[in-house]
N, CA, C and O atoms as CSV, one atom per row, in Angstrom:
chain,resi,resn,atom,element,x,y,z
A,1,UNK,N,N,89.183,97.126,127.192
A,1,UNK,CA,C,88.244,97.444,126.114
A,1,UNK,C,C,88.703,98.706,125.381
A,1,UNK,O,O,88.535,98.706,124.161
A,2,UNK,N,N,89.231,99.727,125.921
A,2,UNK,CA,C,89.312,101.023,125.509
A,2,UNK,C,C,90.526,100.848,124.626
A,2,UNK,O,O,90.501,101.518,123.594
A,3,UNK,N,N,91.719,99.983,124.849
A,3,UNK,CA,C,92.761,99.558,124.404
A,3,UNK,C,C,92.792,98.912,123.222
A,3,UNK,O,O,93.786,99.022,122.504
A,4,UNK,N,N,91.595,98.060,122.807
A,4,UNK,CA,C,91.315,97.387,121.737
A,4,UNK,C,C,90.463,98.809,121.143
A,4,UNK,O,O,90.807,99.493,120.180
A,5,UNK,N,N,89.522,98.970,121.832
A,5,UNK,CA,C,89.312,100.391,120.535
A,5,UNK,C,C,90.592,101.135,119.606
A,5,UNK,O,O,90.682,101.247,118.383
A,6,UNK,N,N,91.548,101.597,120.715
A,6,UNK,CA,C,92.198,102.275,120.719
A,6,UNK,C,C,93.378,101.775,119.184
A,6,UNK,O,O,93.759,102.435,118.217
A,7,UNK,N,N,93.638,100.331,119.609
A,7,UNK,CA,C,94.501,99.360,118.370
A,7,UNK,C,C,93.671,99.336,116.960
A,7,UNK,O,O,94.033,99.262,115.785
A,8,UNK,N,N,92.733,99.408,117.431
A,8,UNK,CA,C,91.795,99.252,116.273
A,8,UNK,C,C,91.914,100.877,115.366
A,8,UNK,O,O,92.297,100.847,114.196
A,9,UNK,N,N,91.714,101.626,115.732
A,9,UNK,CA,C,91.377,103.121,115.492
A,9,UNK,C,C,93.122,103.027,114.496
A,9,UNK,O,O,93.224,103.389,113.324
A,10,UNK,N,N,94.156,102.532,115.241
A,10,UNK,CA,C,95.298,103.471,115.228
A,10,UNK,C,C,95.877,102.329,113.815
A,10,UNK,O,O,96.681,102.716,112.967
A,11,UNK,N,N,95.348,101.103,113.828
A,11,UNK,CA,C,95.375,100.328,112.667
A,11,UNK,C,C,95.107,100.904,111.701
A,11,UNK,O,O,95.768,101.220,110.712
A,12,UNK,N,N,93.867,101.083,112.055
A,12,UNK,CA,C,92.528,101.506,110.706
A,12,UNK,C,C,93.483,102.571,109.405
A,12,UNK,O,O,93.661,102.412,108.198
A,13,UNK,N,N,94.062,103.979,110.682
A,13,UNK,CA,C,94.526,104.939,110.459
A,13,UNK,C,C,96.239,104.736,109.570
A,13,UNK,O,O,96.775,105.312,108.624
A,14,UNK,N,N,96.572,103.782,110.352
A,14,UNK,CA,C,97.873,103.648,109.598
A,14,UNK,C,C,97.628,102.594,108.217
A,14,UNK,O,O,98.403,102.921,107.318
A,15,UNK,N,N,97.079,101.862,107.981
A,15,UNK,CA,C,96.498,101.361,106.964
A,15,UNK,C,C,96.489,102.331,105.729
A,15,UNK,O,O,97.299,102.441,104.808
A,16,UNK,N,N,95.256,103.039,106.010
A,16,UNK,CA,C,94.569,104.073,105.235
A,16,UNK,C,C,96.158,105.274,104.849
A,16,UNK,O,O,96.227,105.828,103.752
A,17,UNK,N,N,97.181,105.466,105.849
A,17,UNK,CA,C,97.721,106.089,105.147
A,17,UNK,C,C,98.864,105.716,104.249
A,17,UNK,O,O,99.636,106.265,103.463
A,18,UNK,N,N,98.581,104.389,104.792
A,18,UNK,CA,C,99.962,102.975,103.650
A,18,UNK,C,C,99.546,103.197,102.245
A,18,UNK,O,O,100.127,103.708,101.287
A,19,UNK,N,N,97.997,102.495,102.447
A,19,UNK,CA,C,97.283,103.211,100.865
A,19,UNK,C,C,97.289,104.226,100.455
A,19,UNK,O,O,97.583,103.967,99.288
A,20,UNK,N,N,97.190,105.251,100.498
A,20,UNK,CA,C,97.131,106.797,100.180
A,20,UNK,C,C,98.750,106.902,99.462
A,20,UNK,O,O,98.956,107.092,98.264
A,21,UNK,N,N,99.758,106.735,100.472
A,21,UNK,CA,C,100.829,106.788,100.101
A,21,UNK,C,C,101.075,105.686,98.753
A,21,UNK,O,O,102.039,105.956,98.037
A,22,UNK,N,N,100.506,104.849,98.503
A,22,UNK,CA,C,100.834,103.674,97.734
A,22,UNK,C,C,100.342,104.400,96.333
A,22,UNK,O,O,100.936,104.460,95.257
A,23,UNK,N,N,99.186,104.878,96.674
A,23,UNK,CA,C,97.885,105.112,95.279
A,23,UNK,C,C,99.069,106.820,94.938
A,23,UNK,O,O,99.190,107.146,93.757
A,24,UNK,N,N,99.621,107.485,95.765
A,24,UNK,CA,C,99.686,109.239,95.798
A,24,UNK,C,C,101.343,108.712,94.492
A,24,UNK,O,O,101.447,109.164,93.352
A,25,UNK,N,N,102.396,107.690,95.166
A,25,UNK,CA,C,102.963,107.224,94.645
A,25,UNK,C,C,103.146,106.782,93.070
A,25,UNK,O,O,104.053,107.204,92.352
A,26,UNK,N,N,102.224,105.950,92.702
A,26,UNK,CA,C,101.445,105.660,91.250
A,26,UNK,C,C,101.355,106.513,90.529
A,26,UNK,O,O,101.812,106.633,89.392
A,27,UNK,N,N,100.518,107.446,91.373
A,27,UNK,CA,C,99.806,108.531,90.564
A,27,UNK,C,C,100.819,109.676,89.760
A,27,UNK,O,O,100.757,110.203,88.650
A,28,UNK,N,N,101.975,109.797,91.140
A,28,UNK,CA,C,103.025,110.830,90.539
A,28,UNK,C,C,103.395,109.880,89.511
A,28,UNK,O,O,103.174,110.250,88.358
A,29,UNK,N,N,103.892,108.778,89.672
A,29,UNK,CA,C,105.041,108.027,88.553
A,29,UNK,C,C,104.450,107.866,87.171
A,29,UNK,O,O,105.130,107.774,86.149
A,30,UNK,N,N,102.854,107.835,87.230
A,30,UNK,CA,C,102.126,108.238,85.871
A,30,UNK,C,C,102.151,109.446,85.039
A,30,UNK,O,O,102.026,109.655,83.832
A,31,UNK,N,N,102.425,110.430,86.441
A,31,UNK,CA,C,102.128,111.850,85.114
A,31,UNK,C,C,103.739,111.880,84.713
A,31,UNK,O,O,104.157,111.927,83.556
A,32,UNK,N,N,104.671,111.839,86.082
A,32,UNK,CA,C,106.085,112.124,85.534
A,32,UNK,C,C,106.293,111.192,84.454
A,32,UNK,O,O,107.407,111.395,83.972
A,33,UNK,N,N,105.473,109.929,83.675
A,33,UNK,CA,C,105.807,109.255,82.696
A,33,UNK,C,C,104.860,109.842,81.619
A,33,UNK,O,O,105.433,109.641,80.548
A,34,UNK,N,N,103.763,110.430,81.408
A,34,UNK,CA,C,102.906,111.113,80.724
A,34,UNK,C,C,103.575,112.265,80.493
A,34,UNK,O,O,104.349,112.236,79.536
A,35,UNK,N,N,103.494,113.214,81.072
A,35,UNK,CA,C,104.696,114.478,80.291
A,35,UNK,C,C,106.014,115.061,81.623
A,35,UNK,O,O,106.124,115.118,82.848
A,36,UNK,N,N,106.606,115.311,80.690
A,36,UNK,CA,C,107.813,116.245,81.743
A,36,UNK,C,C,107.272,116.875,82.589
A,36,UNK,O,O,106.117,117.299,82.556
A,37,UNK,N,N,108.163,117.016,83.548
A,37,UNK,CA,C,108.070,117.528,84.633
A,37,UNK,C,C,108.099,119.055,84.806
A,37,UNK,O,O,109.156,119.545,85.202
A,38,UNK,N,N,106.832,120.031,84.498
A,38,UNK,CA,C,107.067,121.442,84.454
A,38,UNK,C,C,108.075,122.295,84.970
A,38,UNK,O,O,108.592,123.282,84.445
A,39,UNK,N,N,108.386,121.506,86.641
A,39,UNK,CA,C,109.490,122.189,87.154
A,39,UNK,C,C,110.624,121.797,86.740
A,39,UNK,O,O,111.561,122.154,87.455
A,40,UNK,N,N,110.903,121.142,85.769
A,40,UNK,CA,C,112.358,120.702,85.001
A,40,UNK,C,C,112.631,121.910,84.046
A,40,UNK,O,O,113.654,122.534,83.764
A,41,UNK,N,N,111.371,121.998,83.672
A,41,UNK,CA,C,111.193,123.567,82.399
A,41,UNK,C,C,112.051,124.608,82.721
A,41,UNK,O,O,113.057,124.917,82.083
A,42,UNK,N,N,111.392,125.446,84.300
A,42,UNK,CA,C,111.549,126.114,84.187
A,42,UNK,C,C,113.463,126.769,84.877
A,42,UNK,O,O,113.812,127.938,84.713
């Protein structure tokens, strides 16, 4: 029982950070396509 909690929890967790990484991904490739990259500036 504790083992299936345990798969469950560690799923949940790696999931959630597949997405994060997926959405964090996007998000950069939008602004670096919206304007330059400040640290290119300087």
């Amino acid at each position: 029982m504790t083992f299936l909690v345990t798969g469950t929890v560690l799923a949940g967790m790696i999931a959630a950070v597949l997405i994060d990484y997926r959405v964090q991904r996007r998000t950069l490739r939008r602004l670096r396509l919206g304007h330059s990259d400040p640290r290119g500036r300087v």
